[in-house]
N, C-alpha and C positions, 0 to 999 in steps of 0.2 A: 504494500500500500504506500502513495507515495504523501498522504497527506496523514497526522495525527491532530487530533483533535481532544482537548482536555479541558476541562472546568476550572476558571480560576475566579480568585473573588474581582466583584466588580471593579477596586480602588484597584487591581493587579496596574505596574505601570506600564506591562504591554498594551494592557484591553484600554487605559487612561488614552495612549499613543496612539491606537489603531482609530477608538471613536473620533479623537481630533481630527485626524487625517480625513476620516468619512464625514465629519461636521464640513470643516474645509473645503471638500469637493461638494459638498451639495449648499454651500454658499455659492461656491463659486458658478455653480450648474442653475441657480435658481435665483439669484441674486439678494436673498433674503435668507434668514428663516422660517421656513415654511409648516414648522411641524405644530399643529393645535394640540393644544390639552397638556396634560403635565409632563414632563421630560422623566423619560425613567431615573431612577437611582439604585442606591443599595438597598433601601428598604423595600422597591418595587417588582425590584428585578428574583425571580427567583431560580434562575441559572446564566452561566454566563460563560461561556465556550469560545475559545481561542482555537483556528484552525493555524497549522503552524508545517513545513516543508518536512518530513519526517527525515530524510536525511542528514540536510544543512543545522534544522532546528530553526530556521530563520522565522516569524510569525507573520502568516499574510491574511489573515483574516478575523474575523469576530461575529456572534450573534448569540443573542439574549430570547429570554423566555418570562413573558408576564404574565402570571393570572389573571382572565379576567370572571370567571366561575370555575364552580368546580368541575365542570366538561370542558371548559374552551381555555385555551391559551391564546398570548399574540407574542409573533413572533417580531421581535424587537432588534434591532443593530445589529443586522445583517450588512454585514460588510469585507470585500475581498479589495488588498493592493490593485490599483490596475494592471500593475507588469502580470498578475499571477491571474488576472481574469481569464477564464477558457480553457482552463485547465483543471477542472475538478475540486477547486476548494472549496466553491460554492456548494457543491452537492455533497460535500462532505461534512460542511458545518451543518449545513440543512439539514441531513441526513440525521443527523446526533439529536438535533436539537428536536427532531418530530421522535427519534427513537426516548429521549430523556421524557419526554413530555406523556410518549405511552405508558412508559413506566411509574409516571407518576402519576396516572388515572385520569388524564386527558382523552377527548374522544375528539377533539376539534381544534384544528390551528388556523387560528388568522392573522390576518399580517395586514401591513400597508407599506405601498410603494409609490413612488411620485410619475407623474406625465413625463419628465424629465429622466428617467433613471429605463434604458429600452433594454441596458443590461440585469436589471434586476426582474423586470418585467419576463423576459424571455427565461429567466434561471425557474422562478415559481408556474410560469404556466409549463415547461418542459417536465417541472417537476412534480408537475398533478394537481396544482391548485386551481381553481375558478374561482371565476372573477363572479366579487358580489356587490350590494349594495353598498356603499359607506356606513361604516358601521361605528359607535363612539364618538370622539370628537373630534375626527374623520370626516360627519356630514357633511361640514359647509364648505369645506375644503376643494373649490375644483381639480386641484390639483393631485387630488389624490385616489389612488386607483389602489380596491380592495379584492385581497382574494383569499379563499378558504381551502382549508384540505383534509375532509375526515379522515380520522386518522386509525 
């Protein structure tokens, strides 16, 4: 396997490094902050997964898990380096994070992704999600395009 993927706490100062990097580019991609409702944290977040180069150790990715009942999750700070984009990391943190999420008595994952983001887009509907209504505070949001994935 060419990618590991492990749980670390959220202050970790890779995961602190990665979300910046992914704050960064979706500044830069959207010219604001575009995200409504409360910004995850540590008290929010209840896993929080580093995808990382299993050979090198190098870390190129991240994505989080937040309750929002007791069947559904939403999958939160998913994020992959661009050099490392198209190469499997993405489906490998996804992977974990729908596998952690069964484990923990989830039957449903949702996410949100932006009009701007055609890489993230393509990674979740390849990877079995459909697209739903805006859901949270999400709704008023044009910008944002929702998808789910029984799991």
């Amino acid at each position: 396997m060419r990618w590991s993927v492990k749980p670390v706490a959220w202050d970790d100062p890779v995961g602190v490094e990665l979300r910046a990097d992914q704050e960064a580019e979706l500044l830069a991609r959207y010219g604001q902050d575009t995200e409504p409702g409360a910004k995850p944290t540590a008290a929010t977040i209840s896993v929080f997964l580093v995808v990382s180069d299993a050979f090198t150790g190098e870390p190129v990715g991240c994505g989080a898990l937040r309750d929002l009942d007791e069947e559904a999750v939403e999958i939160k700070r998913m994020y992959v380096v661009p050099k490392h984009r198209g190469r499997g990391a993405g489906r490998a943190v996804l992977a974990a994070l729908e596998q952690t999420a069964r484990s923990r008595g989830a039957t449903v994952a949702r996410l949100e992704t932006g009009t701007e983001q055609p890489e993230a887009i393509t990674l979740y509907e390849r990877g079995g999600y459909d697209r739903i209504d805006a859901f949270g505070s999400y709704v008023d949001n044009p910008q944002s395009v929702c998808y789910e994935r029984i799991l």
